[in-house]
C-alpha positions as CSV (number, residue, x, y, z in Angstrom):
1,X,0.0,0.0,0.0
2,X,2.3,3.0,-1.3
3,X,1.6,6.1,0.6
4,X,2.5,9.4,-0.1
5,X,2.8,12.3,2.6
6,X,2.1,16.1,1.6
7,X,4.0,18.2,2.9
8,X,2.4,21.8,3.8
9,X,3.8,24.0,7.0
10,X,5.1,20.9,8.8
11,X,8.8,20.6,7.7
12,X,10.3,18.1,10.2
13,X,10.0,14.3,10.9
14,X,10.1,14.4,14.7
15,X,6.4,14.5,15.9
16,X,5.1,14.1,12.7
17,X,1.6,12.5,13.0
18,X,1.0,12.6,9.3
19,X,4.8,10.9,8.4
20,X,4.5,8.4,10.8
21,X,1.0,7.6,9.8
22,X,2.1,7.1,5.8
23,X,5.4,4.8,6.9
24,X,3.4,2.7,9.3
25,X,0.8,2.4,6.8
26,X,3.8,1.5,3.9
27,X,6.3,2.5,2.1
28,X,6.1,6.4,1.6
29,X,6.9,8.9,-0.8
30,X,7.0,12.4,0.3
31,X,5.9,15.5,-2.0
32,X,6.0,19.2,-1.3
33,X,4.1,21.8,-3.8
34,X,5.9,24.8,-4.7
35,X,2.6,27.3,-5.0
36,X,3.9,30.8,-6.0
37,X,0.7,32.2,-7.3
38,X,-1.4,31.2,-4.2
39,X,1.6,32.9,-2.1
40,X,1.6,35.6,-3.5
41,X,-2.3,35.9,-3.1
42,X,-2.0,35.5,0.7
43,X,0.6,38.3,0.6
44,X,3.6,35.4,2.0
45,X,7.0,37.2,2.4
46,X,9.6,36.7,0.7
47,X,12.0,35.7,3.7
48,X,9.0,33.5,4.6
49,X,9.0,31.6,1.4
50,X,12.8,31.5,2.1
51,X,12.5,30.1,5.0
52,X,10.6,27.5,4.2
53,X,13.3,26.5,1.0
54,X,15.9,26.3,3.8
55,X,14.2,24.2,6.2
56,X,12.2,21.5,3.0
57,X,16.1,21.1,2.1
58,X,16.9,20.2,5.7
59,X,14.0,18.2,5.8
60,X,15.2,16.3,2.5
61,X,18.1,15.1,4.4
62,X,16.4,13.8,7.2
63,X,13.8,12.2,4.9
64,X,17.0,11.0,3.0
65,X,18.2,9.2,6.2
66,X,14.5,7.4,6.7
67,X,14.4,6.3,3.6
68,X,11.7,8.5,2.0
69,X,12.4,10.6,-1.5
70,X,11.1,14.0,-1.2
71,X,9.4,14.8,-4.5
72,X,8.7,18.6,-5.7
73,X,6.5,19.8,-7.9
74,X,5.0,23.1,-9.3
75,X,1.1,23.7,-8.7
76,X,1.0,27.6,-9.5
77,X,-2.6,28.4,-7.5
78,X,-3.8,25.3,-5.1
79,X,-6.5,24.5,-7.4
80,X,-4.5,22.8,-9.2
81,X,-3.5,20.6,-6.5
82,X,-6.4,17.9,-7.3
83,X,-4.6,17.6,-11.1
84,X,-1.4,17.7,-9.8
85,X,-1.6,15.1,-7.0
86,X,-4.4,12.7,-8.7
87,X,-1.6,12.3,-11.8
88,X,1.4,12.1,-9.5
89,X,-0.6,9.3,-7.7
90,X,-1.4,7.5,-10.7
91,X,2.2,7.7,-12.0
92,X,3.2,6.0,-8.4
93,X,0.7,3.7,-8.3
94,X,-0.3,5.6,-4.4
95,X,-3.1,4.0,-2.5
96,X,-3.1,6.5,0.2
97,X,-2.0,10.6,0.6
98,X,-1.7,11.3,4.1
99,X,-1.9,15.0,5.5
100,X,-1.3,17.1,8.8
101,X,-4.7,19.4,8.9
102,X,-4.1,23.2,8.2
103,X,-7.4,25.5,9.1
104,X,-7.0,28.2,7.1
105,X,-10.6,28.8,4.3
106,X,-8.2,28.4,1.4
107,X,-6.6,25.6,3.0
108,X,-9.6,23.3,4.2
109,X,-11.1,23.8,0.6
110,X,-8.2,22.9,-1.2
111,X,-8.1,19.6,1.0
112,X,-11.6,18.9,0.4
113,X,-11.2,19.5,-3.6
114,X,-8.0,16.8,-3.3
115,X,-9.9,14.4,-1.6
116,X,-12.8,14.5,-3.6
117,X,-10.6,14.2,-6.9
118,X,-8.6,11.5,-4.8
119,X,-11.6,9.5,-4.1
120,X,-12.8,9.3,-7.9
121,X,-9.6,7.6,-8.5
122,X,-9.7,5.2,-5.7
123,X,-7.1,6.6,-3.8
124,X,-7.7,7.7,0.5
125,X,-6.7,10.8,1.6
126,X,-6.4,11.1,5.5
127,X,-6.1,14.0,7.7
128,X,-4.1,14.3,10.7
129,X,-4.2,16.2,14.0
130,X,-0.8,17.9,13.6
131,X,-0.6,21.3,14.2
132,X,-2.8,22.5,16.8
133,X,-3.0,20.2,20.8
134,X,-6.8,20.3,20.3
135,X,-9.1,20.1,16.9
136,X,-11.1,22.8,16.4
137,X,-14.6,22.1,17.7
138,X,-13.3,19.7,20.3
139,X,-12.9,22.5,23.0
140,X,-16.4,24.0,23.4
141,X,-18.5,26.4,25.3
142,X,-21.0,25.0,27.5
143,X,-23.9,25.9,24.8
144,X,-21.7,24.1,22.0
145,X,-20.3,27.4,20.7
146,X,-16.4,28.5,19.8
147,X,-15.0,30.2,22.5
148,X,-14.7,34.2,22.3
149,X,-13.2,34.8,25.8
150,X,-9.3,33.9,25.7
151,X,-9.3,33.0,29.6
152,X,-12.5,30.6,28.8
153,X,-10.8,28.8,26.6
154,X,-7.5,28.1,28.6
155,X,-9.4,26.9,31.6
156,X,-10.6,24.8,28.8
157,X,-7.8,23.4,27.9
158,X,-6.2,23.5,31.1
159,X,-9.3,20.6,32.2
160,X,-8.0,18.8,29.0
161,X,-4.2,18.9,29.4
162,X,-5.2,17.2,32.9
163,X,-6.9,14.6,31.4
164,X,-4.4,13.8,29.2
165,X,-1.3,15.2,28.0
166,X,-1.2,15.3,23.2
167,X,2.1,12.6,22.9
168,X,5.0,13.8,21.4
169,X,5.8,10.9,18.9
170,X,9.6,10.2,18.2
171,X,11.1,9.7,14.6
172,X,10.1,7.1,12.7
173,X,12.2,4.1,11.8
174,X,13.8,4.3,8.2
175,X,11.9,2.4,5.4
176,X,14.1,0.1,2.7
177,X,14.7,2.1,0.0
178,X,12.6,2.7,-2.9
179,X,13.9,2.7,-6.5
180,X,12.6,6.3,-6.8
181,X,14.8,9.9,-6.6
182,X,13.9,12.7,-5.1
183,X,14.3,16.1,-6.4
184,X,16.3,18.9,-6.1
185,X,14.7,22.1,-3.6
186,X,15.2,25.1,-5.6
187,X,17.0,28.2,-3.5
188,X,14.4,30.8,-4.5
189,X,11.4,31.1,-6.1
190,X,10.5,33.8,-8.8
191,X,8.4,36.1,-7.6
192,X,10.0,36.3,-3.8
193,X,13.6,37.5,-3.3
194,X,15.8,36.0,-1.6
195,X,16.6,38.1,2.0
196,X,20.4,39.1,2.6
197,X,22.6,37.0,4.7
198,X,22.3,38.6,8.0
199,X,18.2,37.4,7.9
200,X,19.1,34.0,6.8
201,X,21.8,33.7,9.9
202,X,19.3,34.8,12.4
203,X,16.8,32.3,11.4
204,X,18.6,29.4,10.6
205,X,17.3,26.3,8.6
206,X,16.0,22.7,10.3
207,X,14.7,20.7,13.1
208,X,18.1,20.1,14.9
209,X,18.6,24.5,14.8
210,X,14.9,24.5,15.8
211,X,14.9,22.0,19.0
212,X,18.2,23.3,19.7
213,X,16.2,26.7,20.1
214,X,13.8,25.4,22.1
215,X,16.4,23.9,24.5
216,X,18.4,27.0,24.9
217,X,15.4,29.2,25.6
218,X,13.6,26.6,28.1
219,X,17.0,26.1,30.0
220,X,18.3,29.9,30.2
221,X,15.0,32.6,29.7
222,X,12.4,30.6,30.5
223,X,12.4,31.1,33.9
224,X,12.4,34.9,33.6
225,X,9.9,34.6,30.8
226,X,7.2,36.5,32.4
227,X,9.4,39.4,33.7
228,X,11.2,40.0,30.6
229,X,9.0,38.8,27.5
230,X,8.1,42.6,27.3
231,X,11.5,44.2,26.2
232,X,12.8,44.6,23.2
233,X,16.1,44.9,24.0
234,X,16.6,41.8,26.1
235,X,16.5,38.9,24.9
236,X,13.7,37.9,26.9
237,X,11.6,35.8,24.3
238,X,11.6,32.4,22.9
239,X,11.8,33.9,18.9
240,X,10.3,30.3,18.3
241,X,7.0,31.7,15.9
242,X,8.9,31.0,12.4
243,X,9.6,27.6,13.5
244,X,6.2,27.1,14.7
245,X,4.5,28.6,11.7
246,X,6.8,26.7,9.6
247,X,6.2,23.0,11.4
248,X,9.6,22.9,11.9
249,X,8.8,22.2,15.7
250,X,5.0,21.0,17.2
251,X,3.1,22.5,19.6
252,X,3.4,19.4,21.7
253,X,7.5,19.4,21.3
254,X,7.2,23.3,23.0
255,X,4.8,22.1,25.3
256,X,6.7,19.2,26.9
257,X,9.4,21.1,26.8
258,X,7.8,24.2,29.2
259,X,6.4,21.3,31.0
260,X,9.9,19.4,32.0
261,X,11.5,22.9,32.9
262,X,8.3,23.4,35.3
263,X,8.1,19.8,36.6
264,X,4.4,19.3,34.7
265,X,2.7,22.0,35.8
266,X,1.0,24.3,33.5
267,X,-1.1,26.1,36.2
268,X,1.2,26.5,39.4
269,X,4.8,26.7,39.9
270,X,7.2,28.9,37.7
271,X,5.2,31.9,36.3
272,X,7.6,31.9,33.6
273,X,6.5,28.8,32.4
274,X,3.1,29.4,32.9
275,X,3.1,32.8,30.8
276,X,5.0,31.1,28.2
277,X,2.3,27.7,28.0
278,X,-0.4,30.7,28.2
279,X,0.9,32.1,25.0
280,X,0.9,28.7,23.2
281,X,-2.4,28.4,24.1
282,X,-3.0,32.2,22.8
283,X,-1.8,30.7,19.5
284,X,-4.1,27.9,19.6
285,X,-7.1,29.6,20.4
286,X,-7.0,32.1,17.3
287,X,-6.8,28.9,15.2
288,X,-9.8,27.8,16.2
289,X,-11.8,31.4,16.0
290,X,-10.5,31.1,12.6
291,X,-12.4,28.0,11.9
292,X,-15.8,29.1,14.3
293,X,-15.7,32.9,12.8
294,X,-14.9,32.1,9.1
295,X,-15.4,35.9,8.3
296,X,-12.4,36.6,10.0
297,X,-10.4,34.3,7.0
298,X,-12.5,37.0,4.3
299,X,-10.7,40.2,5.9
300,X,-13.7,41.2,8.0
301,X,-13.6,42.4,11.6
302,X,-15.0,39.9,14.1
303,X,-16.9,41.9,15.8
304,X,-19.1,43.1,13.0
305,X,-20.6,46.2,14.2
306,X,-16.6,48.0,13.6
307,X,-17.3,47.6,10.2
308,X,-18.7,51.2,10.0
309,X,-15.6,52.4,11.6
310,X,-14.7,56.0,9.8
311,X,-11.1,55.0,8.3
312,X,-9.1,57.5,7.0
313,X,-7.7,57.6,3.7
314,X,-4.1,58.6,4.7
315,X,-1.2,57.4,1.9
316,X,1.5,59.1,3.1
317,X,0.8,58.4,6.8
318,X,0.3,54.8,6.1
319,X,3.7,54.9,4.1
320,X,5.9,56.6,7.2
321,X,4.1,53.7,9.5
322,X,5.6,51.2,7.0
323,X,9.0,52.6,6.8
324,X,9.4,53.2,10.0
325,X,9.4,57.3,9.5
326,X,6.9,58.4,12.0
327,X,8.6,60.8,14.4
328,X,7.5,58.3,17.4
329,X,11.1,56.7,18.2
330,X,9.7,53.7,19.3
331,X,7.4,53.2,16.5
332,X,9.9,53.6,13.9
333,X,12.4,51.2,15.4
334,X,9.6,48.7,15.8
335,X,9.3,48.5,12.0
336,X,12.8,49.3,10.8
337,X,13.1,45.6,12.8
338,X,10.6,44.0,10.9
339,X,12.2,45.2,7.5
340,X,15.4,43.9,8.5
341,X,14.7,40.7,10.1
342,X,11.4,39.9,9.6
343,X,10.1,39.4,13.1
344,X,9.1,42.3,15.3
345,X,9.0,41.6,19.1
346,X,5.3,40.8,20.8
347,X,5.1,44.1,22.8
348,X,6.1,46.3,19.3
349,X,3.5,44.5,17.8
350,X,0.7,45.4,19.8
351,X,2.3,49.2,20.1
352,X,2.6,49.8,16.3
353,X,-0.3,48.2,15.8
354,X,-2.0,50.0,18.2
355,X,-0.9,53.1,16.4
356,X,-1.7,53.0,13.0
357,X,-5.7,51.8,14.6
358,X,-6.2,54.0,16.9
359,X,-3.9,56.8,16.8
360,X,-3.9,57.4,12.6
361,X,-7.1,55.6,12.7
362,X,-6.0,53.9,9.8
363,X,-7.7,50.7,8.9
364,X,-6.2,47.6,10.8
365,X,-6.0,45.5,7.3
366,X,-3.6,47.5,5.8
367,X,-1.3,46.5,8.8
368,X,-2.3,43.4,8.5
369,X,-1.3,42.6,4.7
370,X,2.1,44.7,5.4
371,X,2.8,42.3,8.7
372,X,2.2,39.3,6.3
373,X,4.1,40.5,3.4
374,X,7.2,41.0,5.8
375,X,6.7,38.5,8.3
376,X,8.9,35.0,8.4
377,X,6.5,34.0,10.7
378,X,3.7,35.1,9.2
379,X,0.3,33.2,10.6
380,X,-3.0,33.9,9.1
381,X,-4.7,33.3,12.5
382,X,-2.3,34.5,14.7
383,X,-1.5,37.7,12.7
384,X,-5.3,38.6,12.0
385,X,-6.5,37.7,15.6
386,X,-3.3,40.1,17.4
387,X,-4.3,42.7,14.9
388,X,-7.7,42.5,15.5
389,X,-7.3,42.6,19.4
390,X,-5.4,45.6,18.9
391,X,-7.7,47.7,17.0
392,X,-10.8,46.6,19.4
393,X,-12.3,45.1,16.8
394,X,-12.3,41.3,17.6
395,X,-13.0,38.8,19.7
396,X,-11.4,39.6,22.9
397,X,-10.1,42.2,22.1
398,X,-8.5,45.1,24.1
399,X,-11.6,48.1,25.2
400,X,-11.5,50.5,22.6
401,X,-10.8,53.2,25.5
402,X,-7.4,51.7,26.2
403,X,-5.5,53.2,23.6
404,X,-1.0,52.4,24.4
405,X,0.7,55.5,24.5
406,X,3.8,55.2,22.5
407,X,5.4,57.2,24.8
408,X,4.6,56.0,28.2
409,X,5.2,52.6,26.7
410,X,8.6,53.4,25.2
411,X,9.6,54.8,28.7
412,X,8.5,51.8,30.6
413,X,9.8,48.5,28.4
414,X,12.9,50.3,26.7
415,X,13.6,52.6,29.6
416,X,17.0,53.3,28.2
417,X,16.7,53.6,24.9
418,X,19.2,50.7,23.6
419,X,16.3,49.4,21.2
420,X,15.8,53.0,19.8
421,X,19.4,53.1,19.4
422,X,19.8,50.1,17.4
423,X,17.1,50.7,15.1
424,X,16.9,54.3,14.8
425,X,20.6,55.2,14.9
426,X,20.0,58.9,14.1
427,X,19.2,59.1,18.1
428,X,21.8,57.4,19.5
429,X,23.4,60.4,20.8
430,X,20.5,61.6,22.8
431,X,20.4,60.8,26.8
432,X,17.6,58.1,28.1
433,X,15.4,60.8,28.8
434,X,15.1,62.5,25.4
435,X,15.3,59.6,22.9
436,X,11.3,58.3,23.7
437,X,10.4,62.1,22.6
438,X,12.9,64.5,20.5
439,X,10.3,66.5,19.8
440,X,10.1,67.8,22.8
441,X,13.6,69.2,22.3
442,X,12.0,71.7,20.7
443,X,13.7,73.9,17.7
444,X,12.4,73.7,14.0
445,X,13.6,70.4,12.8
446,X,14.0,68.6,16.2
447,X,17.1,66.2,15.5
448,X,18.7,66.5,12.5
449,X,17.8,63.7,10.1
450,X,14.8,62.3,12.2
451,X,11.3,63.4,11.1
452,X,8.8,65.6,13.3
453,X,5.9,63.3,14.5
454,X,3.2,62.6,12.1
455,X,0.2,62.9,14.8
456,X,-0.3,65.1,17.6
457,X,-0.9,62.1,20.0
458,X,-3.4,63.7,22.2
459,X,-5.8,64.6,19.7
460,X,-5.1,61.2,17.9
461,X,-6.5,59.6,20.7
462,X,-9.8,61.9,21.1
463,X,-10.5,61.2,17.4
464,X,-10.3,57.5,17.8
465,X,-12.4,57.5,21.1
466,X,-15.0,59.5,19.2
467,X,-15.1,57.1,16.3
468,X,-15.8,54.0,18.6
469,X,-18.1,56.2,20.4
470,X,-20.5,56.9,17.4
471,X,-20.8,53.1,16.5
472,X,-23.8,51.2,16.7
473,X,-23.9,48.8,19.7
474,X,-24.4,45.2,18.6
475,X,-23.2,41.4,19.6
476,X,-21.1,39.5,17.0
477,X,-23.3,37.3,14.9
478,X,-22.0,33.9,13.7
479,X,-21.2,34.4,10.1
């Protein structure tokens, strides 16, 4: 019974439900599609795509060492996965395509268009828990609903890690070989340039890089986790989201590992471990709002009512946000960051984001698609539901009257300016004191080289409270 495993966003062979499902089942040929067009229609970055090159040839040579050839092929958009996989089965002779489940609208109807074109040629396709601890729909409110309250939902799942922890399943045994080769992974794809050097160090390639991460952070940071996680300049964080987003590690791999460093307690004992299992869980419960709430996967607003929020139509604002040109210090080094390594730290996120909502009251999707079109580890679920939260306009989501002051918030988690510094080097002479605010230095220009602020922040923040004010009251409707 000749299996063949499709790849998507779960590059490794450790804790692979799908991988160990095909080679138990028989002997298994692997397959990854190389998808450009659909890519580029989810707005993928570049470094992401990148990334996931690197880590598919890593992941040949493991497959290499089980036994399994790692075939590549080219389905430009995924409707053309049912042609491409129903004729690579038939050339193989495959009696089974075995999959880890991915939740995204796009995704589940591409699955279900393979497995119908699958089925008319006699061939199973299977889908595999993989990605997530729990399948959406199998953690519940007590009326049978998805969960919209975060803290809900982790008591939730906090009464099902109890009952049973998700196994973390070792590699699997190599196969005999199979009188097949595999083919080569292509360094870059057209359509996405490749990211300099420096990116590519940062955020190096395969499992063994990946777990030796996880090892690193769970033995040295994860203890201070909670008290550091929110600055920038420490390293403070696990930086574990491309490796996540990629597959390149599990959820249940970063879960035992929290668990061992905090003798298997999720609940009690070190509340760096706890904050960090909470965020894991914050990441798994945006998956499932993005299979309950569908209209969040069709770039509408959760809670549907913010829909007749009064945008404005600001280019050139919009354009300083993105550059990182804003006149707010900590702003601008937030997303000179992103441009050069494609990863912004969790408390920037919420900040800039937070800013270009609320303070240029700027419509949350265009933060959105630049996030993902920069992002190596950019999510669907996880980027639409932080940006959401941040604008007040999904589920959970921050009050609209708590607005972040860049300011105050600059002052408290990079007290001394080193991450201004580093990112916005046209500062670096001024003293702790004046690099959260040179405009307050006063003079024409402020510093030489460094732009006046784009928004009196004040005001900014009256404007937005006025246009939450003036919306019609209404609970979110399941659409």
């Amino acid at each position: 019974m000749r299996q063949l495993i499709w790849f998507r966003t779960d590059l490794r062979v450790q804790d692979n439900r799908a991988l160990a499902a095909a080679l138990a089942a028989g002997p298994t040929v692997a397959l990854f599609l190389l998808s450009p067009g659909q890519w580029l229609a989810h707005d993928d970055a570049p470094c992401k795509v990148d990334f996931w090159l690197r880590n598919l040839a890593a992941l040949k040579v493991e497959l290499q060492r089980l036994g399994v050839p790692l075939l590549v092929r080219h389905a430009e958009r995924w409707s053309d996965a049912p042609r491409v996989l129903g004729e690579l089965c038939r050339q193989l002779r495959v009696d089974g395509v075995q999959v880890n489940a991915e939740y995204g609208l796009h995704e589940s109807r591409r699955d279900r268009a393979v497995a119908e074109a699958l089925a008319g040629r006699g061939v199973a396709f299977r889908s595999h828990l993989d990605r997530l601890l729990f399948a959406p729909g199998s953690v519940l409110t007590s009326s049978g609903g998805y969960f919209q309250v975060f803290s809900q939902f982790r008591k939730a799942c906090h009464r099902r890690l109890y009952g049973a922890l998700p196994e973390v399943l070792a590699a699997p045994a190599a196969q005999a070989p199979l009188e097949l080769a595999g083919d080569p992974v292509p360094a870059a794809v057209a359509g996405f340039a490749p990211p300099g050097e420096a990116l590519r160090r940062h955020w190096p390639a395969g499992e063994n890089a990946a777990r030796e991460r996880l090892a690193r952070f769970a033995e040295e940071r994860l203890a201070d986790y909670r008290e550091q996680r929110d600055y920038p300049a420490v390293a403070g964080t696990s930086q574990l989201s491309p490796y996540l987003a990629a597959g390149v590690l599990s959820p249940r791999q970063c879960l035992q590992a929290a668990l061992r460093s905090n003798r298997g307690e999720f609940e009690t004992g070190n509340p760096g471990a706890v904050a960090w299992i909470g965020e894991l869980l914050w990441r798994e419960f945006y998956q499932h709002v993005l299979v309950g709430y569908p209209r969040v996967s069709r770039g509408r607003a959760f809670r549907v009512e913010t829909e007749a929020l009064a945008w404005r139509d600001a280019p050139a604002d919009l354009e300083a946000w993105q550059q990182g040109r804003t006149g707010i210090p900590i702003v601008d080094a937030a997303m000179r960051q992103l441009l050069a390594t494609g990863w912004m730290h969790n408390r920037l996120r919420m900040i800039v984001a937070m800013f270009l909502a609320k303070n240029l009251l700027i419509d949350w999707r265009h933060g959105e698609r630049w996030f993902m079109r920069h992002l190596i580890d950019g999510d669907l679920a996880a980027n639409n539901g932080g940006w959401q939260w941040s604008a007040s306009t999904g589920t959970d989501a921050v009050p609209y009257f708590r607005l972040f002051n860049p300011l105050s918030q600059s002052q408290q988690f990079d007290p001394d300016g080193r991450f201004i510094r580093q990112w916005v080097p046209e500062l670096a002479g001024l003293d702790r004191r004046d690099i959260h605010h040179p405009a307050a230095l006063g003079g024409l220009f402020g510093v030489p080289g460094y732009p006046a602020p784009i928004v009196d922040l004040p005001r900014s923040r009256e404007r937005a409270l006025a246009a939450f004010r003036n919306l019609p009251q209404r609970e979110a409707a399941h659409v």
